[in-house]
BASETOR-158301 format. One record per atom (N, C-alpha, C): residue in one letter; x, y, z. Coordinates in pm, whole numbers, padded with zeros to 5 digits, always signed. Each point is the difference from the previous one (the first is absolute). Layout:
aXYZ ...
***
This chain:
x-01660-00615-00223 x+00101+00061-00083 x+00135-00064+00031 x+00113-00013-00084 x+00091-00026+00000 x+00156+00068+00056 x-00089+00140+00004 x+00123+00084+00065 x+00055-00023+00107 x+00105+00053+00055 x+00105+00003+00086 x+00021+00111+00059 x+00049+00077+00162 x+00065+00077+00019 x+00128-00040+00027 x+00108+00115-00049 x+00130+00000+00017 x+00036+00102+00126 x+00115-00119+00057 x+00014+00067+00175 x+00164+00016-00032 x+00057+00071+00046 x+00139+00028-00026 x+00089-00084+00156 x+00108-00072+00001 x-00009-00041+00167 x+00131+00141+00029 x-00044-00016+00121 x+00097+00089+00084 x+00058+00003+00131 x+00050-00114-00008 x+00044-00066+00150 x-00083-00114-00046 x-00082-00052+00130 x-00108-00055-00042 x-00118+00050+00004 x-00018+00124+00012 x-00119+00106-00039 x-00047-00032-00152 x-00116-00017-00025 x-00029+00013-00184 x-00119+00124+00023 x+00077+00114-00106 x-00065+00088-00029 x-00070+00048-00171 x-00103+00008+00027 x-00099+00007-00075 x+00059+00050-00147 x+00029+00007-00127 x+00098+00024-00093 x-00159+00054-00107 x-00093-00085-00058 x-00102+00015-00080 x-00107-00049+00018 x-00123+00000-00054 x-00112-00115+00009 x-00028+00010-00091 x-00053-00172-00004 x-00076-00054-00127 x+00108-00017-00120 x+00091-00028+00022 x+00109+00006-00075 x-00048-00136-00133 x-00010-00030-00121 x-00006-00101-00082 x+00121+00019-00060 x+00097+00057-00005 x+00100-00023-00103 x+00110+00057+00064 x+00122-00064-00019 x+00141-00004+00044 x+00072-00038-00114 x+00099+00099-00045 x+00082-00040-00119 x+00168+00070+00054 x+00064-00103-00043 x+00135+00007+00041 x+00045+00109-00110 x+00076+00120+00029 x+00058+00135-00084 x+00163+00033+00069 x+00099-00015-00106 x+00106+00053+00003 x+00047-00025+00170 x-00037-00123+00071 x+00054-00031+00172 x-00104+00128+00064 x-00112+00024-00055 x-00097-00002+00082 x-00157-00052-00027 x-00072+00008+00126 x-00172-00033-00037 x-00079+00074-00055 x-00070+00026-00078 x-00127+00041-00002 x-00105-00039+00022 x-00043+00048+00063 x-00176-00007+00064 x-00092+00060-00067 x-00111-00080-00061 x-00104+00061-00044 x-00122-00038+00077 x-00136+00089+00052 x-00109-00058+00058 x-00113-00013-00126 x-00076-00034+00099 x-00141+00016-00101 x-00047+00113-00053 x+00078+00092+00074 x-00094+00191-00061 x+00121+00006-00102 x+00052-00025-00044 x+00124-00010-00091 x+00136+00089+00077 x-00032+00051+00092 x+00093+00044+00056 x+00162-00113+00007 x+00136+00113+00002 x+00085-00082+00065 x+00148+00045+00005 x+00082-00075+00101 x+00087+00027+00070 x+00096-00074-00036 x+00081+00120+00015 x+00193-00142-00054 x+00078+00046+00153 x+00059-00121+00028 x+00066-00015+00134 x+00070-00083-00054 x+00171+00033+00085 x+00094-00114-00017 x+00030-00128+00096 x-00060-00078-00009 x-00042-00076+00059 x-00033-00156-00028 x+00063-00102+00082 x-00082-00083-00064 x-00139-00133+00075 x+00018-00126-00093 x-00150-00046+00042 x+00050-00075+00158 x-00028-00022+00119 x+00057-00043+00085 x-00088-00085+00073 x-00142-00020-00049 x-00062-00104-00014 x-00147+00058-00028 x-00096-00106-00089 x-00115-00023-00031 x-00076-00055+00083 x-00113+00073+00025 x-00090-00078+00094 x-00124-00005-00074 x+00008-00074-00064 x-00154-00016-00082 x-00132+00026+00055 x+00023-00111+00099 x-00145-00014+00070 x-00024+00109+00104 x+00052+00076+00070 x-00016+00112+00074 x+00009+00121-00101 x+00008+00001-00159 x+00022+00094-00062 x+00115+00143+00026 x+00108-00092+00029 x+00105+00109+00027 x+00144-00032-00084 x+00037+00073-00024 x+00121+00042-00087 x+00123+00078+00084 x+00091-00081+00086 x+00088+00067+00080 x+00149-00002-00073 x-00008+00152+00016 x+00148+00080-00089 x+00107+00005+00121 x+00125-00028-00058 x+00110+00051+00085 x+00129+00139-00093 x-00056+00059+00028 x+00088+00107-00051 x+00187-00040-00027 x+00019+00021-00150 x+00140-00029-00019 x+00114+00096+00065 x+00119-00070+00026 x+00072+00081+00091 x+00151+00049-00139 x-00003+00120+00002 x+00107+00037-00068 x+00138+00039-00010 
***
C-alpha cells in the first residue's frame, strides 16, 4: 500500500498524529488528513518533510 503515517515533531520527539494517511490537502494555512477508513483531521501545521520510503509524513505545527 501506498499509505503514510503522519508524526507531528516536537522537539525532536515525532509523535504519532494518524495512520495510513493517503491524502493531505492544503486548507485555508492548514492540513488535512485523510486515511484509508475515510476518516480525518485538520491541524495547523505544516509539511516538514516526506519520507516516502519509511512511509512517514512529518508535521511541524504552525506557530501563531
Amino acid at each position: 500500500m501506498c499509505e503514510a503515517n503522519a508524526y507531528i515533531l516536537n522537539g525532536i520527539k515525532e509523535d504519532l498524529f494518524m495512520e495510513k494517511v493517503d491524502r493531505v490537502t492544503p486548507q485555508d494555512g492548514q492540513l488535512v488528513l485523510e486515511n484509508i477508513f475515510g476518516q480525518k483531521k485538520i491541524i495547523k501545521a505544516h509539511i516538514k518533510e516526506l519520507a516516502l520510503v519509511d512511509h512517514k509524513i512529518i508535521l511541524q505545527r504552525n506557530e501563531d
